[in-house]
C-alpha positions in Angstrom: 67.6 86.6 141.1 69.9 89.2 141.6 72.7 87.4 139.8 70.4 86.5 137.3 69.6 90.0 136.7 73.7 91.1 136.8 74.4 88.8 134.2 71.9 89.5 131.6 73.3 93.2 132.0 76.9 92.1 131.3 75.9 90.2 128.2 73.7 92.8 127.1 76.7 95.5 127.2 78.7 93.0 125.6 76.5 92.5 122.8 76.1 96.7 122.6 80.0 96.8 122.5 80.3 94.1 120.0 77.1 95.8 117.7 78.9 99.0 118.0 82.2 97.9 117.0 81.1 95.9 114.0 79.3 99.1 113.2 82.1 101.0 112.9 84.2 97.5 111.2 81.6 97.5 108.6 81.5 101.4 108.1 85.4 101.3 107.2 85.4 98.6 105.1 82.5 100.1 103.0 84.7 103.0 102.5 87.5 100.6 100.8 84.8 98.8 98.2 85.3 100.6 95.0 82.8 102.4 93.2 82.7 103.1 89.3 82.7 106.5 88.0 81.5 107.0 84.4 82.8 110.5 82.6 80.9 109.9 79.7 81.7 113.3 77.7 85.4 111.6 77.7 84.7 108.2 77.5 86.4 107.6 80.6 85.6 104.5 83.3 87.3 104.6 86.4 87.1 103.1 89.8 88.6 104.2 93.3 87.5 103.4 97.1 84.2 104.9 98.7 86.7 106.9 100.9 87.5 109.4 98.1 85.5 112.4 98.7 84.7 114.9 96.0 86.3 118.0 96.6 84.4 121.5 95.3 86.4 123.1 92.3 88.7 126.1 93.3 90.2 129.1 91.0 93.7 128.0 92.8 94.5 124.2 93.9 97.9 123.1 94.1 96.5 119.4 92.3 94.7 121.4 89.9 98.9 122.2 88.1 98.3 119.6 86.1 95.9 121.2 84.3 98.0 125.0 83.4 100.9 122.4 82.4 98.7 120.4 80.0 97.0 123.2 78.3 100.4 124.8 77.8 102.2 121.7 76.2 98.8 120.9 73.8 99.6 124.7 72.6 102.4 123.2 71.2 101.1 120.9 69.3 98.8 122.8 66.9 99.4 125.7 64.7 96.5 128.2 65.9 98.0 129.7 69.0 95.9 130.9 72.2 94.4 128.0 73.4 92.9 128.7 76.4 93.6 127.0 79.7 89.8 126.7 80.6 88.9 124.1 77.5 90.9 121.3 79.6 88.5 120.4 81.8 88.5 118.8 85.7 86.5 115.2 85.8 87.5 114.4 88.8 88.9 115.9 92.2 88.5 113.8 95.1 90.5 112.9 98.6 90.2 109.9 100.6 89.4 109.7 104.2 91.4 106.6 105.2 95.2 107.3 103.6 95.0 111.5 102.7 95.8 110.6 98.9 94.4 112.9 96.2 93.1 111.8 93.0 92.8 114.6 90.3 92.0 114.0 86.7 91.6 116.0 84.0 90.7 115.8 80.1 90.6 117.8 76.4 89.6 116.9 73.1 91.9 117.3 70.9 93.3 115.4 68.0 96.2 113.0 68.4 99.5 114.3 69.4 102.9 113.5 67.1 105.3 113.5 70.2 106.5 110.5 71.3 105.7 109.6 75.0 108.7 110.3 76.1 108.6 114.2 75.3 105.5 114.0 76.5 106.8 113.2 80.1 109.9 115.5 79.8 107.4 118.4 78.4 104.8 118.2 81.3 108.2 118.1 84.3 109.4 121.1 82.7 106.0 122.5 83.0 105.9 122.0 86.0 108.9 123.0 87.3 107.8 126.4 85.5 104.5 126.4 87.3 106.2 126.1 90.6 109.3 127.3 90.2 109.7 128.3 94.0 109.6 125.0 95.4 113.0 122.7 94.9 112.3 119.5 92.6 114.7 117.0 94.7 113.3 113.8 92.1 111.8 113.5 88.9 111.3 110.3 86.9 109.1 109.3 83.9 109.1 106.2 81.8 106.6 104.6 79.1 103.5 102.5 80.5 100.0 101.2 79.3 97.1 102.3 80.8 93.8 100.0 79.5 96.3 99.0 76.5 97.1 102.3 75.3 100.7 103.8 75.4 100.7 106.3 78.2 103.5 108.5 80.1 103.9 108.0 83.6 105.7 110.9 86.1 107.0 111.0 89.2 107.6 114.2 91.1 108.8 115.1 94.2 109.0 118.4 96.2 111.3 119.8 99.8 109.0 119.9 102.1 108.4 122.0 105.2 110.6 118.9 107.2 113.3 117.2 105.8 111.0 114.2 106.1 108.3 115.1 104.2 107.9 115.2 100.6 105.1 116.2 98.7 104.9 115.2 95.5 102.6 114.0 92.1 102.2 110.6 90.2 100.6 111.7 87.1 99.5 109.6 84.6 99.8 111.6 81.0 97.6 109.2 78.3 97.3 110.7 74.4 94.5 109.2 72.9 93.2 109.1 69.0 90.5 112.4 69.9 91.6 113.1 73.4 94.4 113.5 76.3 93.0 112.3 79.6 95.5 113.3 83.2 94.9 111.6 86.2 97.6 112.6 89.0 97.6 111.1 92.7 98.8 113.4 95.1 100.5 113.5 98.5 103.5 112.8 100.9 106.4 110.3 99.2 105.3 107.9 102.3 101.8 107.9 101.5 102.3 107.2 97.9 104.9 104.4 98.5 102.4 103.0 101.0 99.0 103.0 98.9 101.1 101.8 95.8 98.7 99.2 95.0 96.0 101.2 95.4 97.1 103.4 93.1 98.0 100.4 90.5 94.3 99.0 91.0 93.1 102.5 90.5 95.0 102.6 87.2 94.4 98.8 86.3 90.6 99.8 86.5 90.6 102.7 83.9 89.0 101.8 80.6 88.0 104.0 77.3 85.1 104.0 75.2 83.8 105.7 72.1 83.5 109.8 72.5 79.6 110.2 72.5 78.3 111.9 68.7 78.0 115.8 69.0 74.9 116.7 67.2 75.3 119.7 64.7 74.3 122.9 65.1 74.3 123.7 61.8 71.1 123.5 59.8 70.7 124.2 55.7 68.7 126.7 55.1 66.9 128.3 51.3 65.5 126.4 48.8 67.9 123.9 46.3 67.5 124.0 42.6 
């Protein structure tokens, strides 16, 4: 009986250890399934892991660049000067649990840009060298992409780090649209953007654009016609 008794307490700690581990299996993996967020004021679909958590906006973020060195460049593009930094607009800010990557994105309606893609990119790593002019650029790179088949910009920046071995740096993804610029920038150490590469590419792979919703008018016509 006593035997008996031993053995049904080994099984049952076995069967607790094994529960418990496919408890914390399960809660992992659940962090990797990818969940759709909808910005509907920019007509903007986009999907990343469970893992990304959304971080509270700041006054000062060192992801939140991108969005000083876009206002700046779309001042360039019209003819009424002053635009303010504040009407490009954070959508998403978010950092994932499991590999430390940031995902920042940003957006401003605006009509189509004339420059070709390639300023773009060369406009927005000037900009940012600018913006952080006391840090040493040690790569930069841009080429011409398509993100949800429109032409896009894509831009790769590195920084010197505090060790030799670490660089920080920003894949941004700079796509003009017909009534809007959409930014989404990934953020982190060269080692964790090489390794979570195709993350990022399913990230990007998921995007998709739909219709601006219809502002209604403010305006109403007022006095009588004759």
């Amino acid at each position: 009986m006593r035997k008996k008794k031993i053995a049904l307490l080994f099984w049952f700690m076995v069967l607790a250890v094994a529960i418990s581990v496919g408890m914390i299996y399960l809660k992992e993996m659940s962090q990797r399934w990818y969940k759709k967020v909808e910005v509907e004021e920019f007509g903007l679909t986009i999907s990343y892991p469970r893992a990304y958590v959304d971080i509270p906006k700041e006054k000062e973020n060192v992801e939140q660049i991108a969005n000083n060195i876009t206002a700046i460049i779309t001042e360039t593009d019209i003819e009424t000067p002053g635009i303010a930094v504040d009407l490009v607009d954070e959508i998403i800010h978010a950092k994932s649990e499991l590999t430390g990557l940031t995902i920042y994105a940003e957006a401003i309606k605006k009509g189509k840009t004339p420059k070709a893609i390639e300023q773009i990119c060369q406009d927005y790593i000037i900009m940012f060298k600018i913006f952080n002019s006391y840090e040493e650029v040690l790569y930069e790179e841009y080429e011409e992409v398509t993100v949800a088949g429109q032409p896009a910009g894509r831009t790769e920046i590195y920084v010197k780090g505090e060790w030799d071995y670490v660089y920080p740096g920003m894949i941004s993804y700079l796509i003009p649209l017909e009534d809007r610029e959409i930014t989404i920038v990934f953020s982190g150490t060269k080692k964790l953007l090489d390794a979570n590469k195709k993350e990022i590419d399913k990230i990007i792979n998921s995007v998709k654009f739909t219709e601006l919703p219809v502002e209604e008018s403010s305006n109403e016509i007022s006095g009588d016609i004759s």
